[in-house]
Structures are given as C-alpha cells and as structure tokens.
Backbone bond lengths (Angstrom), bond angles and torsions (degrees), N, CA, C in turn:
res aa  C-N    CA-C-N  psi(-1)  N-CA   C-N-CA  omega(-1)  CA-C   N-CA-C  phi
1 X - - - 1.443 - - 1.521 110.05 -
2 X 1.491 107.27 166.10 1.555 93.33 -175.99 1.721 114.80 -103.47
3 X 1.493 86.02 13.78 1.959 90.09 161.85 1.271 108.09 -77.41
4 X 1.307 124.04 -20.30 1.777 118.71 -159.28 1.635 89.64 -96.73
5 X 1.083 113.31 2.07 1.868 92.43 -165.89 1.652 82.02 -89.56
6 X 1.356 113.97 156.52 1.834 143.49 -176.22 1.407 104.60 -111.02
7 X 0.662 130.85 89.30 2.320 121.34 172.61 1.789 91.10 -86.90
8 X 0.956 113.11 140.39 1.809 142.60 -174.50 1.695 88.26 -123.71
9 X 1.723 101.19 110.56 1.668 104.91 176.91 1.563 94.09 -91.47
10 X 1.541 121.96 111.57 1.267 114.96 -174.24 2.146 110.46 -50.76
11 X 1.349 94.54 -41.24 1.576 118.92 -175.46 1.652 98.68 -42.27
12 X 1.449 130.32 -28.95 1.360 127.68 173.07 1.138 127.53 -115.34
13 X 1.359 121.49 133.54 1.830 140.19 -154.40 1.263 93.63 -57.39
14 X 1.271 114.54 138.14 1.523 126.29 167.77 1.531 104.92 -74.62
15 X 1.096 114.09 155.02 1.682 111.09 176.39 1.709 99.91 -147.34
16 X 1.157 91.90 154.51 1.698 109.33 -172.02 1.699 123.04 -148.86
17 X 1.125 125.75 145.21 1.591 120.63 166.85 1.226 114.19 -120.46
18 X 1.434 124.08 168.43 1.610 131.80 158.08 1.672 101.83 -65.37
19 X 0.955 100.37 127.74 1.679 94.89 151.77 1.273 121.43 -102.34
20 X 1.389 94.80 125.85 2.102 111.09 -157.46 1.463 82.13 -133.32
21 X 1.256 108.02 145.24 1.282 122.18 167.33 1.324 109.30 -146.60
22 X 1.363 114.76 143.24 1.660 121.67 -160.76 1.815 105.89 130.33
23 X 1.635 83.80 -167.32 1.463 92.77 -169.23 1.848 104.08 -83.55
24 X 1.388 110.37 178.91 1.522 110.49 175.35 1.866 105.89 83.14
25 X 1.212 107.10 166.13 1.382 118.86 -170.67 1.351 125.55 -64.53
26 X 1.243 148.21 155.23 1.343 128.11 -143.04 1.510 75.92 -115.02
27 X 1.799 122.72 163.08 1.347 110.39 174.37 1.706 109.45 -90.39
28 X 1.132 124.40 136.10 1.528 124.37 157.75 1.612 124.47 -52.13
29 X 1.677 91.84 133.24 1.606 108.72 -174.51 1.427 101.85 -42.84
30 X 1.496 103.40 149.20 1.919 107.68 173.36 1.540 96.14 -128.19
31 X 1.588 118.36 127.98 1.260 147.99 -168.20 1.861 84.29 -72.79
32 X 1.458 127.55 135.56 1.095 138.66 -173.01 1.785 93.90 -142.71
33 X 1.352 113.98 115.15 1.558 119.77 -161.75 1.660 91.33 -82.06
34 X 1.220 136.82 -74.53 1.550 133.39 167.24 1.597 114.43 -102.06
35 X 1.228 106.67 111.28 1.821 110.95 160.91 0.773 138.74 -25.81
36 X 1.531 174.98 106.81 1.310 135.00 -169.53 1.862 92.54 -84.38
37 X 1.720 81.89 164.09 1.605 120.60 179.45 1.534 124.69 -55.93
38 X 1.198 132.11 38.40 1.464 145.94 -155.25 1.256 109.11 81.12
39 X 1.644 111.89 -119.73 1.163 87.49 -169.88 1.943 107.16 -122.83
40 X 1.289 131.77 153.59 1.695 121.75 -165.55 1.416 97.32 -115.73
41 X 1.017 123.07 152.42 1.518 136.48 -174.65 1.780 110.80 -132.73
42 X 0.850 102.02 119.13 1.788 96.89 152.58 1.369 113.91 -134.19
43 X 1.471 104.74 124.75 1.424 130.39 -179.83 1.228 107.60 -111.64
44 X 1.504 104.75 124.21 2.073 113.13 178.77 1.309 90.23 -60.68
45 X 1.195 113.96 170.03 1.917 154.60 126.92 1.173 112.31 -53.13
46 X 1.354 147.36 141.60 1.190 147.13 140.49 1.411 119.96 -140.68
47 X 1.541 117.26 94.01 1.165 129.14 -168.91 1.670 112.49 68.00
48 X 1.458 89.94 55.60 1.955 94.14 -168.74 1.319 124.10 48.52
49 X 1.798 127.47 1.71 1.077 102.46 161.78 1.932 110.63 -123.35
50 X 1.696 105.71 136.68 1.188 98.70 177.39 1.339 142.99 -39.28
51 X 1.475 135.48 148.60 1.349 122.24 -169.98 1.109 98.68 -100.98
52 X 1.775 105.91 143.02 1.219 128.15 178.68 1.526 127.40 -93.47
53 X 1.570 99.60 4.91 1.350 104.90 -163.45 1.974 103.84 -69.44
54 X 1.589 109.79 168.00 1.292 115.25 177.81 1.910 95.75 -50.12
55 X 1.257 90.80 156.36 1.639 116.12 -179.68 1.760 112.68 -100.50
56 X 1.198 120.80 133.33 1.579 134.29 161.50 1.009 125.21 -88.86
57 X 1.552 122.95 97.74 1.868 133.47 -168.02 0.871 104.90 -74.80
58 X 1.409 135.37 159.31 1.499 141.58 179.52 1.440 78.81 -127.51
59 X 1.724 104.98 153.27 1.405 96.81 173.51 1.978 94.60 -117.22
60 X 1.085 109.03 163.56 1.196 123.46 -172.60 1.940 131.30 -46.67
61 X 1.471 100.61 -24.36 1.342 107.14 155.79 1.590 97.66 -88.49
62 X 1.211 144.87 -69.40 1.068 125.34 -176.69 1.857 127.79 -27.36
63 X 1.202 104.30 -49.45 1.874 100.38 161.75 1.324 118.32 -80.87
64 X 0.941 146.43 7.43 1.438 137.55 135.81 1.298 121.19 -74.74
65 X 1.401 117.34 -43.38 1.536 101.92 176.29 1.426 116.73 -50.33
66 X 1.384 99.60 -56.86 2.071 102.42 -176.59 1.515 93.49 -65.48
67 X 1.159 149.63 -22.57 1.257 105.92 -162.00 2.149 104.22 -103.97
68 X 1.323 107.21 -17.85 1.948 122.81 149.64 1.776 87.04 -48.10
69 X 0.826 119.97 -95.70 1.955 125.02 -168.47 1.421 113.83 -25.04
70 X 1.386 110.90 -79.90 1.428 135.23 -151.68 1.935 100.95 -90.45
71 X 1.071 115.59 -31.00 1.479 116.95 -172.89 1.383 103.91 -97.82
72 X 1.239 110.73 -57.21 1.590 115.54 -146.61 2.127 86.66 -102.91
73 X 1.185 131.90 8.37 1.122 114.88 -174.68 0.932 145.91 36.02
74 X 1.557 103.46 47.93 1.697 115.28 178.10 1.217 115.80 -103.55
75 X 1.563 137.16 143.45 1.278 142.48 172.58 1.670 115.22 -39.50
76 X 1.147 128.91 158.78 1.388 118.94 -172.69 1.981 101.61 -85.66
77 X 1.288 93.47 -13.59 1.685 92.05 179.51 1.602 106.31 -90.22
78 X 1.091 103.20 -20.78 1.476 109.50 -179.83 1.632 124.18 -75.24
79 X 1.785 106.63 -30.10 1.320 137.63 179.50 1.478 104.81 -66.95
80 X 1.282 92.16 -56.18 1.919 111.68 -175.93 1.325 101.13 -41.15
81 X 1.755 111.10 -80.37 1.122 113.74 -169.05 1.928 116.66 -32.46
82 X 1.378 105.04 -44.42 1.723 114.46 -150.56 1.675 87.42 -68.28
83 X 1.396 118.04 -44.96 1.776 133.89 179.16 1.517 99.96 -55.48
84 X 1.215 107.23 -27.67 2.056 96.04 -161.39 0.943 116.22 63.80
85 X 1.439 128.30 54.84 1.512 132.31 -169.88 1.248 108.35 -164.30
86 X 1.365 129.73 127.58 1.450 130.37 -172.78 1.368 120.34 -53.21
87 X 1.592 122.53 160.20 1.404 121.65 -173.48 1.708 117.95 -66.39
88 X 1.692 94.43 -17.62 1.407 94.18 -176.55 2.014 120.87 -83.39
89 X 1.620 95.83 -18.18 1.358 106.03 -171.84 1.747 92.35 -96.27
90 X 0.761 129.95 -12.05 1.426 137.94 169.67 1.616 100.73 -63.59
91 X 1.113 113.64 -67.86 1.744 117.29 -172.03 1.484 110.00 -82.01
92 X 1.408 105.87 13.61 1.957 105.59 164.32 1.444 88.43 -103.62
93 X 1.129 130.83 -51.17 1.499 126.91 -171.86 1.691 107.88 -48.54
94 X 1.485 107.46 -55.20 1.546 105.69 172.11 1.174 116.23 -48.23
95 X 1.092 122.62 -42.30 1.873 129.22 -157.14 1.570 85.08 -83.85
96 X 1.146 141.91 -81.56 1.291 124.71 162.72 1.048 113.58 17.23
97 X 1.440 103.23 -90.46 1.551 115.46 -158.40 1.230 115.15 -60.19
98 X 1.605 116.05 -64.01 1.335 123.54 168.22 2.243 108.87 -18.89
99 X 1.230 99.97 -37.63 1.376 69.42 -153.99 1.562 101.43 -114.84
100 X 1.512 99.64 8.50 1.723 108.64 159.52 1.625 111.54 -76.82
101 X 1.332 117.46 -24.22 1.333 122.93 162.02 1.514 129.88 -87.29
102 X 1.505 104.97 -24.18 1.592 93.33 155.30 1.584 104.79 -73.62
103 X 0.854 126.05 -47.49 1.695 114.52 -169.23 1.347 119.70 -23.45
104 X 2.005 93.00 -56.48 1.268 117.18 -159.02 1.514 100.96 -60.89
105 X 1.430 116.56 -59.22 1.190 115.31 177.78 1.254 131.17 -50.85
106 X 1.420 122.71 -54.69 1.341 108.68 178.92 1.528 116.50 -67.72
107 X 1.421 141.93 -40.89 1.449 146.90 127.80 1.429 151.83 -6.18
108 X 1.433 72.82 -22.20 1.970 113.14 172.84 1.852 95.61 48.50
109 X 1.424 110.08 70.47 1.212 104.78 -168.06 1.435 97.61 -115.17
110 X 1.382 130.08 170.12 1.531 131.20 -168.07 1.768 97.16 -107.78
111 X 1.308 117.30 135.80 1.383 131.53 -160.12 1.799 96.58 -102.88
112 X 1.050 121.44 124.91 1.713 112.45 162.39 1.277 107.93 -132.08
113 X 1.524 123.92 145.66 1.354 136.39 -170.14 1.525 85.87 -112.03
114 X 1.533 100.29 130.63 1.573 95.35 172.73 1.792 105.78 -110.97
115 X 1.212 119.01 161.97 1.204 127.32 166.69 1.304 111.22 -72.82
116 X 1.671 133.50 -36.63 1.030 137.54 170.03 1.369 120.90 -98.02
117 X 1.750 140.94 115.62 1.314 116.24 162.78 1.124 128.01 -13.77
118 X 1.870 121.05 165.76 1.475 116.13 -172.69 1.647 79.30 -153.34
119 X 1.235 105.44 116.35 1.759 92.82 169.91 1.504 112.41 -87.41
120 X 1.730 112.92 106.36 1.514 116.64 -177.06 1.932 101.90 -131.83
121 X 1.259 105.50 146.35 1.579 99.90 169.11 1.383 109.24 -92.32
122 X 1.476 112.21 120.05 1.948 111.90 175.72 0.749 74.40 -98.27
C-alpha cells in the first residue's frame, strides 16, 4: 500500500536517541546530517591477510562529530550547534572517538560504524 512506503528527504538531518530506560534523564535527540548506509567496516591487512581480531563500533553520533570537526572543519561550537547538542557533549563524543580509533590502529583492530547504537565499553 502506499501508506507503508517511507521517503527519507535526504535535504533533512536524520535524528536519533539511545534508548535508555530507567531512572535519570532521558538523552536528547542528536541531529545526524547523513546516516551511514547500514552498517561500514574497515578491517586492516596484516601481511595480506585480514584481521580477525574483535572490532571497535563507533556509534553514529560519534562519526559525525569527528567527521563535522576533523573532515568538514568546523569549530566544535559550531559542530554542536548543527548536532543540537552542547559543546561539552560534543567533545565527549570526540574523545570517544578519537580514542576508539587510536585503539583500533595501534591494535590493528577492525572499526565498524553502525547504523544502530551498540552499547559496548572501548
């Protein structure tokens, strides 16, 4: 039917939450400018054969922040704003990331961006 069909206006920010349930404050939606495409992986080489070691997820506000920062060269107050998310939860998301990707690298560990959060401790 054409109630079930979904159209995704690329032109508007995707937005998303944790789903937490319990006591304490619920977290606020974070504006995500493009989604990624299910789910992306990068797995090193090591001596031509891929590494099998466990993998480090980024979750989906986490790759937008670094890539608003580090790619697209925007101020971290400037990032915040576009995320809808304060400057301070902005630079936990970086620090995050930043150091789920050093891990990976020096560890030679395989990186996946999920479309869906993954609650894991890196």
């Amino acid at each position: 039917m054409i109630k079930d069909l979904i159209v995704i206006d690329m032109n508007m920010p995707w937005m998303w939450r944790w789903r937490r349930r319990g006591r304490g404050r619920p977290p606020s939606p974070r504006r995500i400018s493009a989604p990624p495409a299910g789910t992306i992986s990068y797995i090193p080489i090591v001596n031509g054969i891929p590494s099998n070691k466990e993998p480090i997820y980024l979750s989906p506000d986490e790759y937008e922040a670094y890539k608003l920062v580090y790619h697209d060269g925007l101020t971290q107050e400037v990032a915040a704003n576009k995320m809808g998310v304060s400057r301070g939860t902005l630079w936990r998301l970086l620090d995050n990331a930043r150091r789920k990707i050093a891990t990976a690298l020096v560890e030679w560990r395989p990186i996946v961006i999920l479309l869906t959060p993954k609650h894991e401790e890196t």
